[in-house]
VONUPA-544901 format. One record per residue (C-alpha): residue in one letter; x, y, z; residue number from 0. Coordinates in Angstrom, 2 decimals. Example, Ala and Ser with C-alpha at 12.3 -4.5 7.8 and 13.67 -1.06 7.14 Angstrom:
<node aa="A" xx="12.30" yy="-4.50" zz="7.80" i="0"/>
<node aa="S" xx="13.67" yy="-1.06" zz="7.14" i="1"/>
//
This chain:
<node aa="X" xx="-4.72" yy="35.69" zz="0.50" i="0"/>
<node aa="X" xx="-3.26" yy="38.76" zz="-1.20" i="1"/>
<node aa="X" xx="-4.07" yy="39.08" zz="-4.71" i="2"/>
<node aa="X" xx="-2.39" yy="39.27" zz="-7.60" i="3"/>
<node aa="X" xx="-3.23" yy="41.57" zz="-10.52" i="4"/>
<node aa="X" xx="-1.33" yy="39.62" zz="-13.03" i="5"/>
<node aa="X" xx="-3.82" yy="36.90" zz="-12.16" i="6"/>
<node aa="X" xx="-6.88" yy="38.63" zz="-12.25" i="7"/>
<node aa="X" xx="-5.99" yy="39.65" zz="-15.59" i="8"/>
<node aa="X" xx="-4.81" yy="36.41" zz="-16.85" i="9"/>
<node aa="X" xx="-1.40" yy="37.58" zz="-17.95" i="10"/>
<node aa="X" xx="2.48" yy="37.09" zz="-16.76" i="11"/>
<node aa="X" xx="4.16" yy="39.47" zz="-14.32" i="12"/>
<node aa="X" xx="6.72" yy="40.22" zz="-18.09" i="13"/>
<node aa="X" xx="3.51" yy="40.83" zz="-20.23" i="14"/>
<node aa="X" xx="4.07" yy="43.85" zz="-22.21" i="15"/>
<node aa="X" xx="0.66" yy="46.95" zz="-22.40" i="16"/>
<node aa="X" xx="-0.37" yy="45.64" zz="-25.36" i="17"/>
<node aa="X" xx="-0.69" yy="42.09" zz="-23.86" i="18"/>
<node aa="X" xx="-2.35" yy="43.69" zz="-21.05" i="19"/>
<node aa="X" xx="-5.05" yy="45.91" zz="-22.49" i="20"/>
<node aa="X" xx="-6.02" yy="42.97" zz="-24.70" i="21"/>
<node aa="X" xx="-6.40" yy="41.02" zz="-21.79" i="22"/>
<node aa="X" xx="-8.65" yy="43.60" zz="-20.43" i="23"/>
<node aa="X" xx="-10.69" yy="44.51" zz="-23.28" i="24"/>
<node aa="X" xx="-11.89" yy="40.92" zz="-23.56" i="25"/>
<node aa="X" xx="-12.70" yy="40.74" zz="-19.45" i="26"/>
<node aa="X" xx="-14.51" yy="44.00" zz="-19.67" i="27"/>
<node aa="X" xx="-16.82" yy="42.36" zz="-22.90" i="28"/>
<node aa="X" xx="-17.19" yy="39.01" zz="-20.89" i="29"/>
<node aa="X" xx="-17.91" yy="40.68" zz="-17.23" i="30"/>
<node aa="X" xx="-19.28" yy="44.01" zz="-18.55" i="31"/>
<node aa="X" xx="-22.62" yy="44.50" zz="-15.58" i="32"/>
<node aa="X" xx="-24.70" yy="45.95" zz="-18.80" i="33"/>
<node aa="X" xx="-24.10" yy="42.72" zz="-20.70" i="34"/>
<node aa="X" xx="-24.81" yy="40.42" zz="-17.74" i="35"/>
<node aa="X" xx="-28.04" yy="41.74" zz="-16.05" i="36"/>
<node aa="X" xx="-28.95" yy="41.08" zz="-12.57" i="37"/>
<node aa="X" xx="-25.42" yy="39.17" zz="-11.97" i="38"/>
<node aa="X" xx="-23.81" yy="40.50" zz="-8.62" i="39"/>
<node aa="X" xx="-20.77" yy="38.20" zz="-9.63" i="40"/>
<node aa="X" xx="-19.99" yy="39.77" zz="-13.11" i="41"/>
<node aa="X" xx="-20.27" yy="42.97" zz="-11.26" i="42"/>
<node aa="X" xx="-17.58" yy="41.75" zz="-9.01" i="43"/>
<node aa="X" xx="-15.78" yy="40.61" zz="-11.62" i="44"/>
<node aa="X" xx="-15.68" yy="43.81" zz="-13.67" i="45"/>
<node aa="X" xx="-14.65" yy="45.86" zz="-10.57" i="46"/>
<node aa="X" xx="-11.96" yy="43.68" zz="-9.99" i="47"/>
<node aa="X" xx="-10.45" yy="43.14" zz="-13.42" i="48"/>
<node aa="X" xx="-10.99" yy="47.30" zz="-13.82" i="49"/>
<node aa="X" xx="-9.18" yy="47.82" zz="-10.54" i="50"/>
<node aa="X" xx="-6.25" yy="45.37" zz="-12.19" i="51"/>
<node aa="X" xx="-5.89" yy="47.11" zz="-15.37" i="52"/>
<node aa="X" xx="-5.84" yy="50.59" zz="-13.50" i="53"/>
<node aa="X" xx="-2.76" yy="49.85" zz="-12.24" i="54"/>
<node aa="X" xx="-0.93" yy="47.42" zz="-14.56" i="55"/>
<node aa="X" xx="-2.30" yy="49.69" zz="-17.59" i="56"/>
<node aa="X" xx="-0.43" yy="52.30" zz="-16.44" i="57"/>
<node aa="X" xx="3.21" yy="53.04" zz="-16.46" i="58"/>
<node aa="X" xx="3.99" yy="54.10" zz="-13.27" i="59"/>
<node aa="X" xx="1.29" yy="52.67" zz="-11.18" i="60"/>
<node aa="X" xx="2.24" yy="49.35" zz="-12.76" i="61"/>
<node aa="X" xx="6.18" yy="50.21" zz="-11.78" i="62"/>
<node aa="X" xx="5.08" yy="50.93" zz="-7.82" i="63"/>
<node aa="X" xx="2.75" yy="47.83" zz="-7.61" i="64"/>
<node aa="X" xx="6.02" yy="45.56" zz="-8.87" i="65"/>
<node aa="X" xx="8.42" yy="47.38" zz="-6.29" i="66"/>
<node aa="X" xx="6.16" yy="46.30" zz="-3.93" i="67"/>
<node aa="X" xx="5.00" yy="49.97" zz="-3.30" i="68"/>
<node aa="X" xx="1.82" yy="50.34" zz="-3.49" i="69"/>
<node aa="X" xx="-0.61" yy="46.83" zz="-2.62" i="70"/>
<node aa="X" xx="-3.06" yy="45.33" zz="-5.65" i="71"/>
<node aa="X" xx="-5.60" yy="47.55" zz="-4.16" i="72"/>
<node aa="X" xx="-3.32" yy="50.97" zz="-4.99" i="73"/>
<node aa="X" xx="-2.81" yy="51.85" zz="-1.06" i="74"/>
<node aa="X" xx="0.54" yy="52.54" zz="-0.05" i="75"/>
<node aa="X" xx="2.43" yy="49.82" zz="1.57" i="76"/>
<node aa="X" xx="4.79" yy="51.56" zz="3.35" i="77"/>
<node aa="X" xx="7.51" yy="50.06" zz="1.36" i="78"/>
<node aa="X" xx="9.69" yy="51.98" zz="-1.38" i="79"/>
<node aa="X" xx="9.12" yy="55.28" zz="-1.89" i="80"/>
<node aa="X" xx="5.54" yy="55.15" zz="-0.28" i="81"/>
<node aa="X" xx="3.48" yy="54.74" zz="-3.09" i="82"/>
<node aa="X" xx="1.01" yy="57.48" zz="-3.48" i="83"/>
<node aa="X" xx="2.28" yy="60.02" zz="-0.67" i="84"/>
<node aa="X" xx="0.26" yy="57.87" zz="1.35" i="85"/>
<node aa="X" xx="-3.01" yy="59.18" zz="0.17" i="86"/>
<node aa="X" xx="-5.55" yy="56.28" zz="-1.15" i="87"/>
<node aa="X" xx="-5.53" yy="56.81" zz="-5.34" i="88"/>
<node aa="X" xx="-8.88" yy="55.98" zz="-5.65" i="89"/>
<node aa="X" xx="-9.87" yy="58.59" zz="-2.81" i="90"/>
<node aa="X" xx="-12.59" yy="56.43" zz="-1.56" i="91"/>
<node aa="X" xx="-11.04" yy="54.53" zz="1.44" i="92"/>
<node aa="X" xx="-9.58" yy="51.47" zz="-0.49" i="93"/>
<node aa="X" xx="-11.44" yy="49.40" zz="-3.28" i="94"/>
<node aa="X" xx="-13.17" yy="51.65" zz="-6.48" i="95"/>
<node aa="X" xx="-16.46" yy="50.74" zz="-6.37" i="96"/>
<node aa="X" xx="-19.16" yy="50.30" zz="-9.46" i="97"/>
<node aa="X" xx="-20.52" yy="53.35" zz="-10.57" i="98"/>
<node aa="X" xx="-17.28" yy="55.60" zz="-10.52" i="99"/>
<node aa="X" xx="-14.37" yy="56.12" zz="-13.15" i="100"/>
<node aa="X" xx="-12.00" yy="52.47" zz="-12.65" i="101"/>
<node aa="X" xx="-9.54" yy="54.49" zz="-14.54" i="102"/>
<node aa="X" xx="-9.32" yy="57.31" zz="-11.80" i="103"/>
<node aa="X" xx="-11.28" yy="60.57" zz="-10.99" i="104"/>
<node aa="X" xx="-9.32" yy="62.89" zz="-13.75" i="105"/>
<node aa="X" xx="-9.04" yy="60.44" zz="-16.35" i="106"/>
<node aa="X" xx="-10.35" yy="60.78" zz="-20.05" i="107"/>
<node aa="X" xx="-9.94" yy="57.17" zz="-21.05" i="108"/>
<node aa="X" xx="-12.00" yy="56.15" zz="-24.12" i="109"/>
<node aa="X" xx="-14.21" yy="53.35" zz="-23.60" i="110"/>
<node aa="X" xx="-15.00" yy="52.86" zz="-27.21" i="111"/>
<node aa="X" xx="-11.34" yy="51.80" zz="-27.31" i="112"/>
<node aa="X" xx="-12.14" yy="49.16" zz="-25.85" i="113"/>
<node aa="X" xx="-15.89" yy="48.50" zz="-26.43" i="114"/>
<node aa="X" xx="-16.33" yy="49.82" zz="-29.63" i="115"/>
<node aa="X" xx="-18.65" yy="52.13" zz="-30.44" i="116"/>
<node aa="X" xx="-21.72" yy="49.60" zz="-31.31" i="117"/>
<node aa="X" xx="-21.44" yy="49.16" zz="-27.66" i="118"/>
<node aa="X" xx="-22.33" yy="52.79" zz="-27.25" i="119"/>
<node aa="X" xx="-25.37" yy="53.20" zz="-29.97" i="120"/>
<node aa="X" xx="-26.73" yy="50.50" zz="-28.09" i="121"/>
<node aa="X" xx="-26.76" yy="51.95" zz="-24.51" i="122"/>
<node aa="X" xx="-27.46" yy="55.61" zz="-26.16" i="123"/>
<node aa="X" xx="-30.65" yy="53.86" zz="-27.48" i="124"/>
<node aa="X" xx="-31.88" yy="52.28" zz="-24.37" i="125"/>
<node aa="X" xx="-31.07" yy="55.46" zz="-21.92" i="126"/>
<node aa="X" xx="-28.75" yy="53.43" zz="-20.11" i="127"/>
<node aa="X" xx="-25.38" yy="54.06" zz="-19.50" i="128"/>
<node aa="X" xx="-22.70" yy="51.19" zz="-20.06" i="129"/>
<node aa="X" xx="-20.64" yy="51.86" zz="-16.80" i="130"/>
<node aa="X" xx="-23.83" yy="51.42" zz="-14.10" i="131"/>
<node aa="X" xx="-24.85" yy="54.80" zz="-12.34" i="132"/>
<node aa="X" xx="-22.11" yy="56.76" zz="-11.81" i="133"/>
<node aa="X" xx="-21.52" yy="57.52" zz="-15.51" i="134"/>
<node aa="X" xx="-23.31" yy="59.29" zz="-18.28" i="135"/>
<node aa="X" xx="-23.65" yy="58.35" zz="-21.75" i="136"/>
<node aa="X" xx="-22.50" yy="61.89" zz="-22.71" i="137"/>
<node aa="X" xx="-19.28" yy="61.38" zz="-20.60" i="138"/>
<node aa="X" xx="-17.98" yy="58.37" zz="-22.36" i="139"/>
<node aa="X" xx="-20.02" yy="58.16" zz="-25.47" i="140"/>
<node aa="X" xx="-19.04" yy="60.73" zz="-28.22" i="141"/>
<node aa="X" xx="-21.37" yy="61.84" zz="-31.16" i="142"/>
<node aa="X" xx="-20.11" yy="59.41" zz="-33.86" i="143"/>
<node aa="X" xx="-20.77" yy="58.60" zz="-37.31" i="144"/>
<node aa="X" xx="-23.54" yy="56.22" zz="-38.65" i="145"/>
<node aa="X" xx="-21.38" yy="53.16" zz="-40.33" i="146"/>
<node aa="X" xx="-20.98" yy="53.17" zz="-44.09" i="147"/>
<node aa="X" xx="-23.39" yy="50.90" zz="-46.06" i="148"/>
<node aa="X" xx="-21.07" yy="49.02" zz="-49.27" i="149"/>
<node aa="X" xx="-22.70" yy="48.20" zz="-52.16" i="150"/>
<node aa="X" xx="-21.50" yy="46.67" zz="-55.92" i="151"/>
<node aa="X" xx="-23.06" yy="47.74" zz="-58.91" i="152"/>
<node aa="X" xx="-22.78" yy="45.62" zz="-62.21" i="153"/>
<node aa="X" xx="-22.64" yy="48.71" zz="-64.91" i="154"/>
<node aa="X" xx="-22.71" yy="48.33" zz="-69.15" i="155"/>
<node aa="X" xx="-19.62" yy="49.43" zz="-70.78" i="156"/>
<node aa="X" xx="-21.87" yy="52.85" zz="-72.50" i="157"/>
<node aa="X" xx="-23.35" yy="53.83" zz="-69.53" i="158"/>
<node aa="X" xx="-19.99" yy="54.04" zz="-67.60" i="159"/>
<node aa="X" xx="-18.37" yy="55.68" zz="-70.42" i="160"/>
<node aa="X" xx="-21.59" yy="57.80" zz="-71.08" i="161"/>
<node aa="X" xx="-22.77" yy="58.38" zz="-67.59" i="162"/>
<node aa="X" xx="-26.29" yy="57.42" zz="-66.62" i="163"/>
<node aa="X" xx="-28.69" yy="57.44" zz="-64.08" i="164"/>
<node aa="X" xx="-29.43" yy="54.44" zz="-61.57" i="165"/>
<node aa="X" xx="-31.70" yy="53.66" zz="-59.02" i="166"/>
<node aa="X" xx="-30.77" yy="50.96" zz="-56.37" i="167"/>
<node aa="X" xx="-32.66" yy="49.47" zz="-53.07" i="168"/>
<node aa="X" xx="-30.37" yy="49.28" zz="-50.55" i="169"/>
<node aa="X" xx="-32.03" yy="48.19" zz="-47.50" i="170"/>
<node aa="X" xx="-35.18" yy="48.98" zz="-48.18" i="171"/>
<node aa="X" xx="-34.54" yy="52.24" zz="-49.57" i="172"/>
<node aa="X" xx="-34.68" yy="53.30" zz="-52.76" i="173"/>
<node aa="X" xx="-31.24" yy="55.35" zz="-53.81" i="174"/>
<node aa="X" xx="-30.56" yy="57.62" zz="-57.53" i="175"/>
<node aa="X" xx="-26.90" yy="56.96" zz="-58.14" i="176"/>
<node aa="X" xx="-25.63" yy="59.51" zz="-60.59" i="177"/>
<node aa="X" xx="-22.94" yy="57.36" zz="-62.89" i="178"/>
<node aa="X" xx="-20.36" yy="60.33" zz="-64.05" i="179"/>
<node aa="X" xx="-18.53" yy="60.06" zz="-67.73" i="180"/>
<node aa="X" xx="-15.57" yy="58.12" zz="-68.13" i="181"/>
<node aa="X" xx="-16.11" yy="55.57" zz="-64.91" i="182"/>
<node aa="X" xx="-14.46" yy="52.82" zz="-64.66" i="183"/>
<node aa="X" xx="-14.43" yy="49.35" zz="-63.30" i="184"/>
<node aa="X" xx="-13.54" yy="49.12" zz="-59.43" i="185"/>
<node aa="X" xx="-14.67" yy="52.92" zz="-59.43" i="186"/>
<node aa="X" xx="-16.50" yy="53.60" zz="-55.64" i="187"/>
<node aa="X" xx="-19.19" yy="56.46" zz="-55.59" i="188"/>
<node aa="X" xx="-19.71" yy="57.59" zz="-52.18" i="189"/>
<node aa="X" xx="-22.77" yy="59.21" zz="-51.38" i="190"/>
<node aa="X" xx="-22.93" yy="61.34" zz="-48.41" i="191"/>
<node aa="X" xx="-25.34" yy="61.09" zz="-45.50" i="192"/>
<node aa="X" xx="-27.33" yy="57.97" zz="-46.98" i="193"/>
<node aa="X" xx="-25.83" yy="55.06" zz="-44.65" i="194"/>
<node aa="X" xx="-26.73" yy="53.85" zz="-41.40" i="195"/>
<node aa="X" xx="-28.26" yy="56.89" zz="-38.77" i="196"/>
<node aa="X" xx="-25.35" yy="58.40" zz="-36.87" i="197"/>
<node aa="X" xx="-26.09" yy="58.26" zz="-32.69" i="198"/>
<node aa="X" xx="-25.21" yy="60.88" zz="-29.96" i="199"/>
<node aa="X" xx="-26.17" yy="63.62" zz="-32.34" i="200"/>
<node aa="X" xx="-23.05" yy="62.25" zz="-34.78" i="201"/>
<node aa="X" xx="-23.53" yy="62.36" zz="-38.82" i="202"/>
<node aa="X" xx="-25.29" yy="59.48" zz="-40.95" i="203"/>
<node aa="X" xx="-22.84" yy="56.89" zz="-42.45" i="204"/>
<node aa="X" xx="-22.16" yy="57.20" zz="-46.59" i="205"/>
<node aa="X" xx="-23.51" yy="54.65" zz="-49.25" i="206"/>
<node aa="X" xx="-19.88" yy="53.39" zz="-51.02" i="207"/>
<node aa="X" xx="-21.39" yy="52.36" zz="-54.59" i="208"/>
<node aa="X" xx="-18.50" yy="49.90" zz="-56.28" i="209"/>
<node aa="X" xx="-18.75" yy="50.11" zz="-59.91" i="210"/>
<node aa="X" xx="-18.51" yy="46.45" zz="-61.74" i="211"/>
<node aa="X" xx="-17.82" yy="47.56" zz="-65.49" i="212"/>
<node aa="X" xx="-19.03" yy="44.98" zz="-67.86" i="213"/>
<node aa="X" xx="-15.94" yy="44.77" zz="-70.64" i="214"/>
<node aa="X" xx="-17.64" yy="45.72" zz="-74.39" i="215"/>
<node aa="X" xx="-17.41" yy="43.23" zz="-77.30" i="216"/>
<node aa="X" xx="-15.05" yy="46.05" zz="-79.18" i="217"/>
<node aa="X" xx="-14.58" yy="48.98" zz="-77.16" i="218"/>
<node aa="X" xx="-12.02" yy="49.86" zz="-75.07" i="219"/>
<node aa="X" xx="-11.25" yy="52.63" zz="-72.71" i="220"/>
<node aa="X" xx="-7.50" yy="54.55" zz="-72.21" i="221"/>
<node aa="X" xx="-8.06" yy="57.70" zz="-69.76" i="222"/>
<node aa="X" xx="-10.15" yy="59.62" zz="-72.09" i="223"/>
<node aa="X" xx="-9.70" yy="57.79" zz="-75.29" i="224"/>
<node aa="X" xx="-11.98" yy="55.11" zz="-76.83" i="225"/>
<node aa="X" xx="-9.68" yy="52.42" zz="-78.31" i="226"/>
<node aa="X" xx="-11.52" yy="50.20" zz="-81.67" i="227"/>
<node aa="X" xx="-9.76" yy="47.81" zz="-83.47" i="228"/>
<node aa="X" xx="-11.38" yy="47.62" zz="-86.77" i="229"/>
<node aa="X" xx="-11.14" yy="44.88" zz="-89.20" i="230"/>
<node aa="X" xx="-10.73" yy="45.85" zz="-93.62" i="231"/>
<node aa="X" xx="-10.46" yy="43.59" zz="-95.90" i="232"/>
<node aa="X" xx="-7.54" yy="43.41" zz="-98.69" i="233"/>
<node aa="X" xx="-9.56" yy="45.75" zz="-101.09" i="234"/>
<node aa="X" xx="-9.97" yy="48.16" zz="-98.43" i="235"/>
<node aa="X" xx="-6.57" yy="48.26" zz="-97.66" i="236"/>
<node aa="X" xx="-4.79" yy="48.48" zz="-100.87" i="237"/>
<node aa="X" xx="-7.47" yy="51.04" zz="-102.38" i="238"/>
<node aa="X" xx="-9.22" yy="52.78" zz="-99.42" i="239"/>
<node aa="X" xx="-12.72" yy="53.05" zz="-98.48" i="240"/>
<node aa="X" xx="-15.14" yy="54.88" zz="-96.54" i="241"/>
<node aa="X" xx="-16.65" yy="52.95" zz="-94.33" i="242"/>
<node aa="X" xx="-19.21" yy="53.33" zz="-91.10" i="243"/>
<node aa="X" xx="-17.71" yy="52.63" zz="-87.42" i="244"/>
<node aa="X" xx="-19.21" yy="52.58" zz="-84.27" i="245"/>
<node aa="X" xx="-18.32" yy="55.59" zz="-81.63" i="246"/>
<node aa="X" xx="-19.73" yy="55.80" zz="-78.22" i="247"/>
<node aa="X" xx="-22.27" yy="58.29" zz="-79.52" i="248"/>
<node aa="X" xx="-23.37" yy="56.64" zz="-82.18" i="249"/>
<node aa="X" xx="-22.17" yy="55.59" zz="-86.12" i="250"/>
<node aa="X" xx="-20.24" yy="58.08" zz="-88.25" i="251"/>
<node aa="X" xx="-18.06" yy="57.63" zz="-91.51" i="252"/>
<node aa="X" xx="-14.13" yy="56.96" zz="-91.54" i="253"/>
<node aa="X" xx="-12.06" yy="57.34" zz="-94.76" i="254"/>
<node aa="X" xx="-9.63" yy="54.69" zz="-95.20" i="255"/>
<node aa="X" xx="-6.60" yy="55.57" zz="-96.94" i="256"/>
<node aa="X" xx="-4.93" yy="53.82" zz="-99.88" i="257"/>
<node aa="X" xx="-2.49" yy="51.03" zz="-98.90" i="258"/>
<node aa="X" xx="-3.52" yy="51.04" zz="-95.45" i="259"/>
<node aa="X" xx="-1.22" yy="48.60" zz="-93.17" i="260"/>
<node aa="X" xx="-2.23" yy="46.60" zz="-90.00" i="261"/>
<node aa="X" xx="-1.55" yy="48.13" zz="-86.70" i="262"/>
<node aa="X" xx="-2.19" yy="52.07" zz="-88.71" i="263"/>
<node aa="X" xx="-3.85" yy="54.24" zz="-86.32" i="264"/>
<node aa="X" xx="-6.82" yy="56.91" zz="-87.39" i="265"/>
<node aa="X" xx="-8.60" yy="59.17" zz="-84.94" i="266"/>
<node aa="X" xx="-12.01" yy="60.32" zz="-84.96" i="267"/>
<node aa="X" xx="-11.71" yy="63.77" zz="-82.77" i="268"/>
<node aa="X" xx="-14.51" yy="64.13" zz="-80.00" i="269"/>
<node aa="X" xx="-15.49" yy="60.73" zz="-79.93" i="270"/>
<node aa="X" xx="-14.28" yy="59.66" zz="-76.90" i="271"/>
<node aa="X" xx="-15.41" yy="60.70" zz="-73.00" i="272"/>
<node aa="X" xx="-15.50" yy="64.12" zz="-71.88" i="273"/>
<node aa="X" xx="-13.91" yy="65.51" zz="-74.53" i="274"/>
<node aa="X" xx="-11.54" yy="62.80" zz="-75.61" i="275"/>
<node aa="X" xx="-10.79" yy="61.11" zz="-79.23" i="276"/>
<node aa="X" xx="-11.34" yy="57.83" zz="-80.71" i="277"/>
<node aa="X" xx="-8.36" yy="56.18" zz="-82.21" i="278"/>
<node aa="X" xx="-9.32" yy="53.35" zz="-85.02" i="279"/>
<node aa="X" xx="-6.78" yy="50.58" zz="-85.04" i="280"/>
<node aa="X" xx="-6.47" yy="49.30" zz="-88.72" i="281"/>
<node aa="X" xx="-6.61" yy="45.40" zz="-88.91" i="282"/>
<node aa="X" xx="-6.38" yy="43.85" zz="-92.35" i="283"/>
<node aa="X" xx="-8.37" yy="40.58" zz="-92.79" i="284"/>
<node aa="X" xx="-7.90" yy="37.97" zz="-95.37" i="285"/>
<node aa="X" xx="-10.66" yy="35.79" zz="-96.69" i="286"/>
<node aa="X" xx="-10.14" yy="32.31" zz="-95.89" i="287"/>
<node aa="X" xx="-12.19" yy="31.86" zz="-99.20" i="288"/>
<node aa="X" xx="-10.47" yy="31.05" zz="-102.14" i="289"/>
<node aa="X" xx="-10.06" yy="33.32" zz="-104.54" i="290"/>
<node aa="X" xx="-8.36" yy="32.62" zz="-108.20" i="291"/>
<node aa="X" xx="-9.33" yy="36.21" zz="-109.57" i="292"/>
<node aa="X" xx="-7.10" yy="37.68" zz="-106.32" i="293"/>
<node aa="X" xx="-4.10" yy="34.42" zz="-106.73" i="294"/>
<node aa="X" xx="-4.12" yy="35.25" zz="-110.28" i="295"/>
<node aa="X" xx="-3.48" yy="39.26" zz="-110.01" i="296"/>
<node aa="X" xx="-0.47" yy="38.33" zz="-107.63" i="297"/>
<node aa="X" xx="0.86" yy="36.05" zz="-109.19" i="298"/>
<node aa="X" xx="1.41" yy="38.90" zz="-112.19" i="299"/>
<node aa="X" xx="2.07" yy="41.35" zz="-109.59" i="300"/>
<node aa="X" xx="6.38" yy="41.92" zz="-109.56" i="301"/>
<node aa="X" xx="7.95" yy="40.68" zz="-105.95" i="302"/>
<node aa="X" xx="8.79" yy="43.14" zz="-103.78" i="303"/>
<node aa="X" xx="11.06" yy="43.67" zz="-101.12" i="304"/>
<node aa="X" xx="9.29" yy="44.84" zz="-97.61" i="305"/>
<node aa="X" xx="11.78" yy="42.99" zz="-95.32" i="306"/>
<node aa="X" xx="15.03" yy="44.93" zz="-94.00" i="307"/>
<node aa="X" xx="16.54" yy="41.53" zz="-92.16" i="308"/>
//
């Protein structure tokens, strides 16, 4: 009974390449002769389905097997426009057996296209290769990178502001993260060569450090400027004060002018991060005490007019 490709691969005779090499790339995991040890039939298998997808993963092979030009084993039918010249594609007399390229003598194809490349740090560990004899690690398996090891890291306000230094254990290995000035929450620190070991000769992975910036009880951060809202009471605000706030750095003084409104805005230069300012937003607080002395000098006080609606 003559085969059919389509079959083989599980797909329709209209399934477009992507349909195709999807079908493939799970056959090849499933029958892969590496993954099924001492199995003759998976062998079989992966020959077979490999032999498919050379020809209906590519263009023009694909194009001669559906005119009926060349059979499901790539020889020349005789038909059409006789195939491949009449020579045998595989150059082997007929079927591509294990051990040799499925995707043709010249071809570069990328396994780890399909296989990924855990498939390959696994075989480059063992000594084996993960296409049976007739290939070599080094062929099909490029140097690649270690994978990247992701990590969140709950940070104080100060020391994100401030910078700091932190040590973490990520598995089993003890890491200094340097926290710069002015981070932020979300932030990712990526620290180079300190993930997972890199195979084939390729580079270690990267620790990626997510920063998770606890929010202050009355500090905020805008680029470089520290943002304080700062509550005065009545008798601040109508005759000034000087008063201690709290910077980033430590307490210093602020002079409150006379008849200070809610919402005024002072700055205390250098008190931010890297360089930046601190900008005091005036709040004025009433008591919720009650206070005759303060009703009575109102009440003598003459109205005024502060509204322009």
């Amino acid at each position: 009974m003559t085969k059919d490709l389509y079959n083989i691969l599980g797909v329709s005779k209209n399934a477009a390449e992507n349909e195709i090499k999807s079908a493939y790339r799970k056959l090849a995991r499933k029958y892969h002769p590496d993954l099924n040890k001492d199995n003759k039939d998976a062998a079989e298998k992966f020959k077979e389905i490999s032999c498919a997808y050379d020809i209906l993963g590519d263009k023009e092979k694909r194009k001669k097997y559906d005119n009926k030009e060349i059979d499901a084993d790539g020889k020349p039918t005789g038909f059409g426009a006789g195939g491949f010249g009449g020579g045998n594609p595989f150059g082997n007399g007929g079927y591509q057996s294990y051990g040799s390229n499925p995707f043709g003598g010249g071809a570069s194809f990328d396994f780890s296209d399909i296989f990924g490349s855990d498939i390959f740090s696994k075989f480059a560990k063992e000594g084996s290769s993960p296409f049976g004899n007739g290939f070599s690690n080094t062929q099909y398996s490029r140097a690649r990178k270690g994978n990247d090891i992701n990590y969140t890291m709950k940070v104080d306000f100060l020391s994100a502001v401030n910078g700091d230094n932190k040590t973490v254990n990520i598995n089993g290995k003890t890491i200094n993260v340097k926290i710069p000035q002015g981070s932020v929450d979300g932030q990712t620190l990526r620290l180079k060569g300190l993930g997972d070991q890199g195979f084939n000769g390729g580079a270690n992975g990267d620790v990626l450090i997510t920063l998770n910036v606890n929010k202050h009880p009355y500090f905020t951060l805008d680029g470089k400027t520290i943002m304080l809202e700062l509550p005065i009471s009545l008798k601040e605000a109508v005759l000034g004060a000087k008063i201690t706030v709290p910077t980033i750095s430590g307490k210093v003084a602020l002079n409150i002018p006379p008849y200070a409104s809610t919402g005024d805005k002072l700055r205390l230069k250098g008190k931010g991060v890297n360089g930046g300012d601190q900008i005091v937003i005036l709040n004025v607080t009433i008591s919720k005490e009650k206070n005759p002395s303060l009703e009575d000098v109102l009440k003598n006080m003459p109205d005024e007019n502060i509204r322009t609606f």
